[in-house]
C-alpha positions as CSV (number, residue, x, y, z in Angstrom):
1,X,43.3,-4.5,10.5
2,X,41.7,-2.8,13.8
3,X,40.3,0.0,11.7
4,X,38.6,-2.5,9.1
5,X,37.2,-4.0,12.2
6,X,36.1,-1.2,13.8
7,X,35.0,1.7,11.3
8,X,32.6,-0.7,10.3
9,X,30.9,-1.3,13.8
10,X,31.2,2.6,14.4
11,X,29.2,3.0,10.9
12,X,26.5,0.6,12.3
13,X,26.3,2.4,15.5
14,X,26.5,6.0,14.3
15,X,23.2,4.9,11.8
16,X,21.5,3.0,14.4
17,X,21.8,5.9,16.5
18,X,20.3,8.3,13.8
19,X,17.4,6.5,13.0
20,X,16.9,6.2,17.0
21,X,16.5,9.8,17.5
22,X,14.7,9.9,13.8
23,X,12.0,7.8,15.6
24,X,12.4,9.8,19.1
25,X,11.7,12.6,16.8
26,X,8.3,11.0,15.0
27,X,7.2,10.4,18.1
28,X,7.5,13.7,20.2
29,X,5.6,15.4,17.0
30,X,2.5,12.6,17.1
31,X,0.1,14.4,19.3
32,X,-2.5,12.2,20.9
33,X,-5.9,13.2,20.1
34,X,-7.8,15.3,22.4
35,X,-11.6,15.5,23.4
36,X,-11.4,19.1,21.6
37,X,-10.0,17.7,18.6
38,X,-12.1,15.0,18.3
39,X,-15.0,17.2,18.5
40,X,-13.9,19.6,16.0
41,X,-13.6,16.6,13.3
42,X,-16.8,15.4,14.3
43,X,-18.5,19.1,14.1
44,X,-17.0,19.0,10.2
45,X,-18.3,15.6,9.7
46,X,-21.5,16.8,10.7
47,X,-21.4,19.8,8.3
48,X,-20.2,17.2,5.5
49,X,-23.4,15.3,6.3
50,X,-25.7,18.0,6.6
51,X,-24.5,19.7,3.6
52,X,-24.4,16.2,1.4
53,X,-21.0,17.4,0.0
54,X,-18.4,14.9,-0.5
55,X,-15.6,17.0,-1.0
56,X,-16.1,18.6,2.3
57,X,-15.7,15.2,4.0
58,X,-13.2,14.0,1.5
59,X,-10.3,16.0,3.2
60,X,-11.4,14.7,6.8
61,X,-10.0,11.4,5.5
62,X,-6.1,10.3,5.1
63,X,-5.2,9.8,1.3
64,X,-4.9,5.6,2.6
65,X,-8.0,5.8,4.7
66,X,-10.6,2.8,5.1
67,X,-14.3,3.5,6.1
68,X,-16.2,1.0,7.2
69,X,-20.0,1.0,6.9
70,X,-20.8,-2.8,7.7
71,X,-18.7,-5.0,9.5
72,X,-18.9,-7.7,6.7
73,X,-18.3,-5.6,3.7
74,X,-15.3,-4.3,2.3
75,X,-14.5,-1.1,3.0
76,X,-14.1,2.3,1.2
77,X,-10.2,2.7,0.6
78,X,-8.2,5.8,0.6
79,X,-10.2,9.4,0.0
80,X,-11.4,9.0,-3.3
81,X,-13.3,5.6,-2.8
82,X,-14.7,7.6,0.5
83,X,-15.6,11.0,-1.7
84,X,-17.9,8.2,-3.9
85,X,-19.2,6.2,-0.9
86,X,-20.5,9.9,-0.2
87,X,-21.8,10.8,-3.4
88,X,-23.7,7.7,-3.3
89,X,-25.4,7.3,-0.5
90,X,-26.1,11.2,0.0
91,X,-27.3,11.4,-3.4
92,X,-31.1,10.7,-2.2
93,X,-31.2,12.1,1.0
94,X,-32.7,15.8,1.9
95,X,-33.0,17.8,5.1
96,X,-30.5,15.7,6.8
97,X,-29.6,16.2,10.8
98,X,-26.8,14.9,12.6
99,X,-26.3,14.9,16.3
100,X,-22.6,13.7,18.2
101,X,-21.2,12.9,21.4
102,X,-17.2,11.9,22.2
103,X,-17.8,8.5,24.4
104,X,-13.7,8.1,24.8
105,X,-10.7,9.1,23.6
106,X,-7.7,7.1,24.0
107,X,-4.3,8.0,22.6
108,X,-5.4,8.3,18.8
109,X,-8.8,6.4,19.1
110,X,-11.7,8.2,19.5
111,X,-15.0,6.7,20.1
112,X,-18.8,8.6,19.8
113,X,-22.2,8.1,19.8
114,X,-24.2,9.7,16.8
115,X,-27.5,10.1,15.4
116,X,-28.9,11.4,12.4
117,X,-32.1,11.7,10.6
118,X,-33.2,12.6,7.0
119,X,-35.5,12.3,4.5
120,X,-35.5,10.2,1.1
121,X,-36.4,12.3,-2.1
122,X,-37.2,9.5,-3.8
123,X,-39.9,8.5,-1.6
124,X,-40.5,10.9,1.1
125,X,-39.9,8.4,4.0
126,X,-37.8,10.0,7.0
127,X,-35.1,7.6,8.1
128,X,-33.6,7.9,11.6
129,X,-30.0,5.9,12.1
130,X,-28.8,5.5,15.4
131,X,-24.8,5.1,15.4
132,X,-21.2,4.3,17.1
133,X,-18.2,5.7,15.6
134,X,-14.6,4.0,16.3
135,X,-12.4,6.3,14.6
136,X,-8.4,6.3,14.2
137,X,-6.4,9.7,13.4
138,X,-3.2,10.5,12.4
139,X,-0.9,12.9,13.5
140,X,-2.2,15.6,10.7
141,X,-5.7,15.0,12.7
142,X,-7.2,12.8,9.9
143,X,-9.1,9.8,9.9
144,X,-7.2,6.7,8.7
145,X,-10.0,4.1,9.9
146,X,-13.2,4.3,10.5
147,X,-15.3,1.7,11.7
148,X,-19.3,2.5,12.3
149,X,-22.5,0.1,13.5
150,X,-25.9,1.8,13.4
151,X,-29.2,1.2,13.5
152,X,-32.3,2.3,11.3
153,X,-35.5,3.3,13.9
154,X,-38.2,0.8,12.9
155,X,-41.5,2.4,11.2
């Protein structure tokens, strides 16, 4: 009767035990993002951008990503929804220039200011946007959220 008492207790223990050190484990390999890192992504971002080519910027993204362009609206999901958000809004824009700098990092948060300017094929207009990135990264060094405000310079 003891060992029907206790084999099951040292079952519960032995697996509680294992999925401690499984999530010891996850956590030693989750690297907090650095300043360098950060910059890197952002330096690819810009070359996304500046090249209009949403399958460069597609694989900056986690496959469950969300990209937020307005605070009201809902978001692009995973990378395909942000590959077409790309083709989109890139699809009219020539001679494009994009400027970054890191503000903060903090664990897997990084925060930056951007800037970019372009012109419209359709119309010939140059448009200046003046940004904030909040961006989240996984342990790969992907994007899982990001969250922008910007600013269009008045004419």
């Amino acid at each position: 009767m003891l060992n029907r008492t206790i084999r099951p207790l040292f079952i519960a223990g032995f697996l509680a035990a294992l999925a401690a050190l499984a999530a010891l484990a996850a956590t030693a390999q989750a690297k907090p993002l650095t300043p360098a890192a950060f910059e890197t992504w952002l330096a690819a971002y810009e070359a996304a951008w500046e090249a209009r080519d949403a399958k460069l910027a597609g694989p900056l993204f986690s496959s469950d990503a969300l990209y937020r362009d307005m605070p009201y609206k809902e978001p692009m999901k995973g990378r395909t929804g942000i590959e077409e958000y790309w083709r989109t809004v890139t699809a009219d824009q020539r001679d494009v220039q994009f400027e970054s700098k890191v503000i903060a990092v903090n664990g897997n948060t990084g925060v930056a200011h951007w800037s970019a300017k372009f012109t419209l094929k359709s119309t010939g207009a140059t448009i200046e946007l003046d940004g904030v990135f909040v961006l989240e990264f996984d342990a790969k060094g992907q994007c899982t959220s990001l969250r922008e405000w910007w600013h269009v310079r008045p004419e």
